[in-house]
C-alpha positions in Angstrom: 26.0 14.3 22.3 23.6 17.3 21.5 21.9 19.0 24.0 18.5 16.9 23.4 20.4 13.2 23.6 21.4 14.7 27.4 18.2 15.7 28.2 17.0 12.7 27.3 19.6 10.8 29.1 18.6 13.0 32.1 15.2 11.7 32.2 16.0 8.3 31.8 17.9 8.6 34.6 15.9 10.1 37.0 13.7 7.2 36.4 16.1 5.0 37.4 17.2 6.8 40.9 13.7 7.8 41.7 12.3 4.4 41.4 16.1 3.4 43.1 16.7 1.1 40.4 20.3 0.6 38.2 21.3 3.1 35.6 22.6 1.1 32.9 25.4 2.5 30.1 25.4 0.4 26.6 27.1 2.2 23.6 25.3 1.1 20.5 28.4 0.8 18.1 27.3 -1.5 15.6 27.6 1.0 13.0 31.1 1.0 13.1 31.3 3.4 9.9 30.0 6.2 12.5 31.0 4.8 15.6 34.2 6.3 16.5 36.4 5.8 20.3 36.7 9.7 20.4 32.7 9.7 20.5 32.7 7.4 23.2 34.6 8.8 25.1 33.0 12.9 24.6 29.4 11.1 25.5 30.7 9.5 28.7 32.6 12.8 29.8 29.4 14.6 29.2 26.8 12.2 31.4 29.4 12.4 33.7 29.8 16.3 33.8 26.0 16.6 34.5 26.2 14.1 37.1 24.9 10.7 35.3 26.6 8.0 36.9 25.8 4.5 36.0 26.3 0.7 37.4 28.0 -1.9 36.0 30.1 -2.4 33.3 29.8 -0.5 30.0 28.3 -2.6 27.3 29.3 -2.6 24.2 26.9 -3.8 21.8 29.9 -4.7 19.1 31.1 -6.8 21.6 28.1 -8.8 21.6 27.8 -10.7 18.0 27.3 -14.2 19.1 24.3 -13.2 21.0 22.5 -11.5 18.2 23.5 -14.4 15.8 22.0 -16.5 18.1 18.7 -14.7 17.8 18.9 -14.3 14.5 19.5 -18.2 14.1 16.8 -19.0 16.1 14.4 -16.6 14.1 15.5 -18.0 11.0 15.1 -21.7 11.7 11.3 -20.9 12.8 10.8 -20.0 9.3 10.3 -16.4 10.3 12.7 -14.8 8.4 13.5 -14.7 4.5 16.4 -13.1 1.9 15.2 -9.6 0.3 17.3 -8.5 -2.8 15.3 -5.4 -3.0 17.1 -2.4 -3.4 16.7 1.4 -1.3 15.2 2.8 -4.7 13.7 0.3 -5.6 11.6 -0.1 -2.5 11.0 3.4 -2.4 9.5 3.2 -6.0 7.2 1.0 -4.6 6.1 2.7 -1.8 5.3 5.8 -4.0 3.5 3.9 -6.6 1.3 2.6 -3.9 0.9 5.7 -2.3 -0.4 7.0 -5.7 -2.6 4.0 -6.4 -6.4 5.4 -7.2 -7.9 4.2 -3.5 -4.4 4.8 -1.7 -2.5 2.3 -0.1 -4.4 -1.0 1.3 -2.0 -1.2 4.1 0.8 1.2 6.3 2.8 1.8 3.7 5.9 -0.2 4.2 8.1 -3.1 3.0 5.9 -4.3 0.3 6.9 -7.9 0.7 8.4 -7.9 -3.2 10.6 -10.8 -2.1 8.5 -12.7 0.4 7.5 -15.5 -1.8 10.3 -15.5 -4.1 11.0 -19.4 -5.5 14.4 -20.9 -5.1 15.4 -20.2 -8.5 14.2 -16.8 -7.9 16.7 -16.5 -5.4 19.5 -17.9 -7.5 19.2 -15.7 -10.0 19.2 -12.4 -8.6 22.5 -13.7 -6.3 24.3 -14.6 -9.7 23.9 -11.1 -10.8 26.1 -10.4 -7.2 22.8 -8.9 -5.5 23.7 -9.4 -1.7 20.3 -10.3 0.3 19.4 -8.5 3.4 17.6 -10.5 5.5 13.5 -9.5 6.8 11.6 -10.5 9.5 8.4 -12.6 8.3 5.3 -10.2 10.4 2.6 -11.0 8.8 1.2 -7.8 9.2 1.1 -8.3 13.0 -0.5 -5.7 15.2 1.4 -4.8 18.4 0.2 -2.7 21.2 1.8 -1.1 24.5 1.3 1.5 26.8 3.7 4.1 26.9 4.0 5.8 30.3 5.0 9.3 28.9 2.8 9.3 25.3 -0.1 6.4 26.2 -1.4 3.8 24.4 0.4 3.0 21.3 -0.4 0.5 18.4 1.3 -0.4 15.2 0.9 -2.9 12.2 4.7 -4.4 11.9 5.8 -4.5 8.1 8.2 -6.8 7.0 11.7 -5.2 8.1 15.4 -5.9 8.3 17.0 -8.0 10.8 19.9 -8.1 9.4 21.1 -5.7 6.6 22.8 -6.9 3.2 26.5 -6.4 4.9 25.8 -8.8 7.3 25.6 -6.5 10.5 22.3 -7.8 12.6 19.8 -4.6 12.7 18.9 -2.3 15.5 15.1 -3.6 15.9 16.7 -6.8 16.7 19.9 -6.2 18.6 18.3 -3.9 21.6 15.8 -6.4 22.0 18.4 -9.0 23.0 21.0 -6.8 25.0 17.7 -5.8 27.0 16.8 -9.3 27.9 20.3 -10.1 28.5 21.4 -7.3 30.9 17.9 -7.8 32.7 16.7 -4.5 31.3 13.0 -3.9 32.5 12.5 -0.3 31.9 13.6 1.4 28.4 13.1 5.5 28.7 14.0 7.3 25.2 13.7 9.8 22.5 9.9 9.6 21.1 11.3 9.4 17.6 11.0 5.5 18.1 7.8 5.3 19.6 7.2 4.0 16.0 9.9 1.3 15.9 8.6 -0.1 19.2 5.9 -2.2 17.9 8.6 -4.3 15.5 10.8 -4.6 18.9 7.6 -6.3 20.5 6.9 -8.5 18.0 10.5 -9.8 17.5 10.7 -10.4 21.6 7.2 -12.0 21.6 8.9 -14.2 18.7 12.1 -15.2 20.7 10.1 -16.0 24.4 11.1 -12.6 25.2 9.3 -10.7 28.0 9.5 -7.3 27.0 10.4 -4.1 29.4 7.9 -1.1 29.9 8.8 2.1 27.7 8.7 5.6 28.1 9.3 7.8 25.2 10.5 11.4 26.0 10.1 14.8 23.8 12.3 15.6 21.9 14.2 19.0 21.8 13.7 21.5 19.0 15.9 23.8 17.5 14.3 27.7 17.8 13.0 27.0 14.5 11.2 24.2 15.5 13.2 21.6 13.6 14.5 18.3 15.0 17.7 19.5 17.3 21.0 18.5 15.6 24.9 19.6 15.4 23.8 21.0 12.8 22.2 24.0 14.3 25.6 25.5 15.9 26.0 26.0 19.7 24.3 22.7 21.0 27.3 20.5 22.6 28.2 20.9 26.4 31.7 21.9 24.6 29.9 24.3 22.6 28.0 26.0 26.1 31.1 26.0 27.9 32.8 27.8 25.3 29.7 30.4 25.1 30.6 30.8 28.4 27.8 28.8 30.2 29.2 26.3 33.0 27.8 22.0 33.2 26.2 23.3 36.6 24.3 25.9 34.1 23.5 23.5 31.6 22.3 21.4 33.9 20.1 23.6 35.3 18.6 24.6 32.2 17.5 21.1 31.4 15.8 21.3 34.8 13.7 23.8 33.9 12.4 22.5 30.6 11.7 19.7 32.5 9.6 21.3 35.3 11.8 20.4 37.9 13.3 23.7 38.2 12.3 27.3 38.3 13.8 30.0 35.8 17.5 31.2 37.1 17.6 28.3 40.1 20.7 26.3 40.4 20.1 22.8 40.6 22.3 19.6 41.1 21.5 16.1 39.9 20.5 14.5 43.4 18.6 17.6 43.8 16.7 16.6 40.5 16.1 12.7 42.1 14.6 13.9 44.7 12.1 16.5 42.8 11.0 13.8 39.9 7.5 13.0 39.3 6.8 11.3 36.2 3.5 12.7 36.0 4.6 16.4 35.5 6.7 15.5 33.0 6.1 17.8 29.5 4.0 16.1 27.0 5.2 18.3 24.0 8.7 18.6 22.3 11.2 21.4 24.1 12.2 24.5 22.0 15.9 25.2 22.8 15.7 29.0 23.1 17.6 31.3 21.0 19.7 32.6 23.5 21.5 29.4 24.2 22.9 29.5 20.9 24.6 32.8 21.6 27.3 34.0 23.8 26.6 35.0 27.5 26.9 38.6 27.8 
């Protein structure tokens, strides 16, 4: 975990000890071509070194199949989902060719819906030729609306996507939904990169009978150069500030204060933090990490 996935976890956090609710810990392993026991185990040393705790069980969502299947299943016998044998280049030739059209796109730009209506023998001949189908969710071109408590109202036409890609592994959009509902999950606080995925999750719960949690979307962090913060960028692990010779208490600390709930140079702990929180001073705009992070204390 980077500096910007603990700040994030931070937050969400504080939300749940402010309001004195549970804290819960799911590791989203379905990827399993990332997803590696040494990563587990650096991200939960980490939230534990700045004083996240949790309660319950950790979740792990490759642990959980049968459930998503069983969503999956039911979506599929409603008639809402269907086979797509389109390819990643192929879809994005699409997309640009519409993009380019003479009036621009009639619609978001997204899944075009080049298998939606495809006839059985349709079907049968593209899996002859060994294409493996993903599988997409039948939207309709739905229009889903919240209200985020961090960015505000939020609305979004849903485009046809995956539930469940070509090697068989049920999709993200899909799986949270169902590990939320299951663990009784009524608040979801994250990284605002998915504010624009939240509108598929809405539909698909609204599809399954699902009552869907509130959201709050958090700022993400920037690199000094204003790009999305990654590993990429050097010095940005806890591992990494230690070894620059900044403590977890430090780090910690300087979270707070890009957070407003610390002044410049103040030492802070994480009940400290709980008792400060007001989601209403909360930053609206992304956090630069500052330059001198990234280099050595001197």
């Amino acid at each position: 975990m980077h500096l910007g996935n603990l700040r994030t976890a931070l937050v969400a956090w504080l939300f749940a000890r402010h309001a004195g609710s549970d804290f819960l810990l799911r590791i989203e392993d379905l990827d399993q071509a990332s997803a590696r026991p040494e990563h587990e185990a650096s991200a939960i040393d980490h939230l534990s070194r700045l004083g996240i705790d949790w309660d319950g069980p950790i979740v792990r969502q490759s642990e959980r199949r049968a459930l998503h299947e069983d969503a999956l299943a039911t979506l599929t016998a409603a008639g809402r989902t269907y086979p797509c044998y389109c390819s990643r280049r192929e879809m994005l030739a699409e997309a640009h060719a519409a993009i380019a059209a003479p009036h621009g796109p009639a619609a978001p730009v997204g899944y075009p819906g080049t298998c939606r209506d495809l006839s059985t023998r349709e079907r049968s001949e593209r899996e002859t030729v060994g294409r493996k189908p993903s599988l997409r969710l039948r939207a309709d071109a739905a229009e889903m609306s919240f209200v985020d408590q961090l960015v505000g109202p939020v609305s979004g036409v849903v485009d046809d996507f995956v539930v469940r890609r070509a090697d068989g592994m049920p999709a993200y959009n899909v799986v949270v939904v169902v590990d939320d509902q299951d663990q009784g999950v009524q608040e979801v606080v994250r990284g605002d990169d998915l504010v624009s995925t939240t509108p598929r999750q809405l539909l698909v719960a609204r599809m399954l009978g699902i009552e869907s949690p509130t959201y709050a979307h958090v700022p993400l962090v920037l690199d000094p150069g204003g790009e999305r913060l990654a590993k990429r960028h050097g010095a940005v692990t806890l591992d990494d500030q230690n070894s620059l010779g900044r403590s977890d208490a430090e780090i910690l600390s300087v979270l707070a204060v890009s957070l407003g709930l610390a002044d410049a140079n103040e030492t802070v702990t994480a009940p400290e933090l709980v008792e400060r929180f007001m989601i209403g001073a909360l930053p609206s705009q992304p956090w630069m990490l500052p330059q001198r992070l990234l280099e050595p204390v001197t």
